[in-house]
N, C-alpha and C positions, 0 to 999 in steps of 0.2 A: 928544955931540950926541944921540945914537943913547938913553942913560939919562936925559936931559931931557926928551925928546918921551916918551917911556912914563911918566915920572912925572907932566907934565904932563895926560898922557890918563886917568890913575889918580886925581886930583884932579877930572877934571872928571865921571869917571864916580863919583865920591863924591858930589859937589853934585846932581848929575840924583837918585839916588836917594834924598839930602836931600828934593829940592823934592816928588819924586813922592809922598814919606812924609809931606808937610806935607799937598800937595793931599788926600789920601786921607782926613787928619783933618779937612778944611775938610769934603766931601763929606759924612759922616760927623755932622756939627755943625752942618750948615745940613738936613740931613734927616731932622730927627726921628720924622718919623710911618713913615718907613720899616725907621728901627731900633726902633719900638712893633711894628710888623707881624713884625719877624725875633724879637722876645725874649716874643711872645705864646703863650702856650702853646694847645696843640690845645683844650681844656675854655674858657679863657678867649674862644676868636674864637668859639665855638658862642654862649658867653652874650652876646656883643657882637652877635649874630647873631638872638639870639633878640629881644635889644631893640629893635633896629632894625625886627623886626617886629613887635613889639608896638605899636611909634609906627606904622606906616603902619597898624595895623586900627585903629586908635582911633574913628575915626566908624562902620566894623563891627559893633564892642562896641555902641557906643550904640545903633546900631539896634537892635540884639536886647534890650538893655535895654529900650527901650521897648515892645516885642511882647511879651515875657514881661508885661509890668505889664499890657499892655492884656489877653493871655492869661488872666491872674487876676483882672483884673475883671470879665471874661467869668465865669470860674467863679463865682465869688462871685454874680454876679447866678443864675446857672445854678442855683447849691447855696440860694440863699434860694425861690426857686421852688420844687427840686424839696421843699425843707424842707415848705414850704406842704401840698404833697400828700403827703409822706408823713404830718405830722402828721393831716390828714383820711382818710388811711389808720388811722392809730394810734386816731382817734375811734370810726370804724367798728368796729375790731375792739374797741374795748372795750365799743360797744353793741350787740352779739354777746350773743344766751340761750346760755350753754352748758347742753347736756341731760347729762341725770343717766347717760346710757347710758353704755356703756361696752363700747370697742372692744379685743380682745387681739388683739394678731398673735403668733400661736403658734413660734416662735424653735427647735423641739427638733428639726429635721428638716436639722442642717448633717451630718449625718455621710451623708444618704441624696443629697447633690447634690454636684456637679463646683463647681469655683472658679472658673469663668465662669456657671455659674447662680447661686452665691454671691453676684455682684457684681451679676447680673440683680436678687434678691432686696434688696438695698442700696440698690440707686436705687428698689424699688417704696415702700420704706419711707422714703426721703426724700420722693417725689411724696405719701406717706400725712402724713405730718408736714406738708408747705408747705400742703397740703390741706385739713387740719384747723386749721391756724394762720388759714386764710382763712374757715373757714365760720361764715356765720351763727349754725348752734348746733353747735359742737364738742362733739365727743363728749370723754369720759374714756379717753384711748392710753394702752394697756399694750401693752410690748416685753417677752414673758417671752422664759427660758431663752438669754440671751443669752452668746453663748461660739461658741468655738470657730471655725471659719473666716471667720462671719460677722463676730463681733469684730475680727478681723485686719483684714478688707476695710475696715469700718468708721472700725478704726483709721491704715488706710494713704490712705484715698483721702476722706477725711470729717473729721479731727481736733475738727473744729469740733459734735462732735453732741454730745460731753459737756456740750456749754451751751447743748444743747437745752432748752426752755419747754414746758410744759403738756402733759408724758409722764412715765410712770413706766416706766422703764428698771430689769426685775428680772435678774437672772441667776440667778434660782429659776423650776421652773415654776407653769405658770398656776394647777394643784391648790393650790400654797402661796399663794397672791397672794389669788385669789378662792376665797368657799367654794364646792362641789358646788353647792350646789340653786339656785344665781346663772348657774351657765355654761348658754352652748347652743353648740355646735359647729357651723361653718356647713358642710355639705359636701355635693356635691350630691348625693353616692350615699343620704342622708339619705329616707327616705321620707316623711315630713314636710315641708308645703310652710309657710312663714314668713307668713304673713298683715300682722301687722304687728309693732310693733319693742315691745318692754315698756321699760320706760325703768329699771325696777327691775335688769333683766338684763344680763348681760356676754357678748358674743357673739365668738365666737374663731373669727379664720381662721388656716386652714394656712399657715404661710410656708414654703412648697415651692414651689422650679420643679424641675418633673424632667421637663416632655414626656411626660406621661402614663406615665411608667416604673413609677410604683408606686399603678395604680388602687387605689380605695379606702380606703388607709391611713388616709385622718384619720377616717372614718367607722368602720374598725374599733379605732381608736387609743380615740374617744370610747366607741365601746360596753364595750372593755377598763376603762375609767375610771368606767362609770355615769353619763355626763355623755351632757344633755339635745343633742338635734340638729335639725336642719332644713336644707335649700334654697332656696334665695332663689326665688321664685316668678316664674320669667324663663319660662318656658314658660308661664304665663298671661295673660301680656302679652306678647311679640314672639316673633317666627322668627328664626332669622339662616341665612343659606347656609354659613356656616360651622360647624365643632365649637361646642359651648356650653361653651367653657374660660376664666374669667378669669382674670384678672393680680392678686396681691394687692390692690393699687392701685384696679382697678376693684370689687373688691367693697366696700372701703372707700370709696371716692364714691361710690357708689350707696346708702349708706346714709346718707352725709351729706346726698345730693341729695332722698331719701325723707324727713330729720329737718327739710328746709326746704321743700319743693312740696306733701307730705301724700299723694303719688302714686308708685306704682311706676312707670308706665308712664311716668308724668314721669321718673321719677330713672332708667328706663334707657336713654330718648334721650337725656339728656341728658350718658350718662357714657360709652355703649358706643362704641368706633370703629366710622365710618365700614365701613371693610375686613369688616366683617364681615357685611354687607349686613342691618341689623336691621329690620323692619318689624310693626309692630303686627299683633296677631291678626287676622284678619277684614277686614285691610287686601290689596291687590292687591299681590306684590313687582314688580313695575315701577311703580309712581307712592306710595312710602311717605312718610310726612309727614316735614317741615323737620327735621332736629335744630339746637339751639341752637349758632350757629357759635362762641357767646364761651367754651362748652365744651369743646369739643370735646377730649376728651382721645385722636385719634386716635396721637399720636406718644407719648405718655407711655410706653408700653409696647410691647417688642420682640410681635410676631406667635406669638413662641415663648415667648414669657414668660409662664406660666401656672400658677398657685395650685390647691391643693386645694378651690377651694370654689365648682365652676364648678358652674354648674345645665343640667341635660338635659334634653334633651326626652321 
């Protein structure tokens, strides 16, 4: 009695473990999306993930679709425009006299300046360049004796000057470029004051900044050479309350400003800064005449940035 009840209860716990191993496969077979969820791998629910976000920005997309296109129609109109004016730019500069003169910036003085006057000297000679690209009658730019530190600066912070237009870039000096009896050396220690400009002649500024460390040198440099000199005649037309030091830059515009007005006096309000309190001769310094605001070349050059070829009082 006692071995039929145990076999019977052996039987029936056989069948329960049957039904529950059927149920299990039912469960199993009617839940598919949940056995896709357990056999999906990490990489595959990211990309299922990323779709599903791709369909909710879809109207997103298109808006910016449409800004972008509207963006560049924008430009498009913007660049036909600005075309307009620059080719009326391009007219200009081609009905530009250029004069026969001829400006050297004298390059041989990298070994007597620090490599932050270096770089000072770099930018004087891009403002000479854009300068000259823009004036009425450009002069003939010679860059001699070019090397050495200055090249470097040039070559690091400038790449774009090897495809400069309408300069002669020598790395010989000026004695080999132009002959003697053609140069004049601008420097103010020069005793000789410039009257006016010969057009026949080639007139060389010092490209030195050194803050007045090495008085005199371009003046004694030209007389070592036999080469002709002068001072730009700034003490015959204005006072300034400051030193009478320019910037390479300013002496090169002031004689582009003289090759277009026919006036000293003109071309040095019109080029000198502000800061420097300029006033015509015979003028009052408290009430000194307008300079031209469309010149103003008061920021072009740092306060300390200054050329051998400054004129004194």
């Amino acid at each position: 009695m006692t071995t039929a009840v145990c076999s019977q209860m052996a039987d029936d716990n056989t069948e329960k473990q049957a039904s529950a191993e059927e149920d299990r496969n039912e469960k199993t077979v009617s839940s598919p999306g949940d056995t896709e969820n357990q056999v999906l791998s990490k990489r595959q629910r990211k990309k299922l993930l990323k779709q599903q976000k791709w369909e909710e920005e879809r109207e997103q997309r298109k808006q910016r679709r449409k800004e972008r296109k509207q963006q560049r129609r924008l430009q498009r109109q913007s660049h036909q425009e600005g075309g307009e004016v620059q080719s009326a730019r391009k007219r200009a500069r081609r009905e530009a006299t250029p004069s026969s003169l001829r400006l050297v910036v004298d390059c041989s003085f990298d070994s007597l300046m620090l490599i932050k006057d270096v770089h000072k000297l770099h930018k004087q000679i891009q403002r000479c360049y854009a300068e000259n690209r823009r004036a009425s009658h450009p002069v003939q730019f010679y860059l001699t004796s070019l090397g050495g530190q200055l090249r470097q600066s040039m070559d690091e912070k400038d790449k774009g000057w090897v495809n400069w237009k309408d300069i002669h870039i020598q790395t010989e000096h000026y004695t080999e470029v132009v002959s003697q009896e053609e140069l004049v050396y601008l420097t103010s220690d020069s005793p000789n004051v410039l009257t006016e400009l010969d057009p026949r002649k080639a007139y060389v500024i010092g490209g030195l900044v050194d803050h007045n460390h090495h008085k005199g040198v371009t003046f004694e440099r030209a007389k070592e050479l036999g080469i002709s000199h002068a001072q730009l005649p700034l003490s015959s037309f204005v006072k300034m309350n400051s030193r009478k030091v320019l910037a390479v830059n300013h002496v090169f515009e002031i004689i582009l400003a003289y090759l277009e007005k026919g006036s000293w006096q003109e071309a040095f309000f019109t080029v000198l800064p502000q800061r420097k309190g300029v006033v015509a001769v015979g003028w009052d310094a408290t009430n000194p005449p307008k300079k031209d605001d469309e010149t103003d070349s008061d920021s072009d050059s740092d306060p300390e940035t200054t050329a051998q070829t400054e004129g004194r009082a």
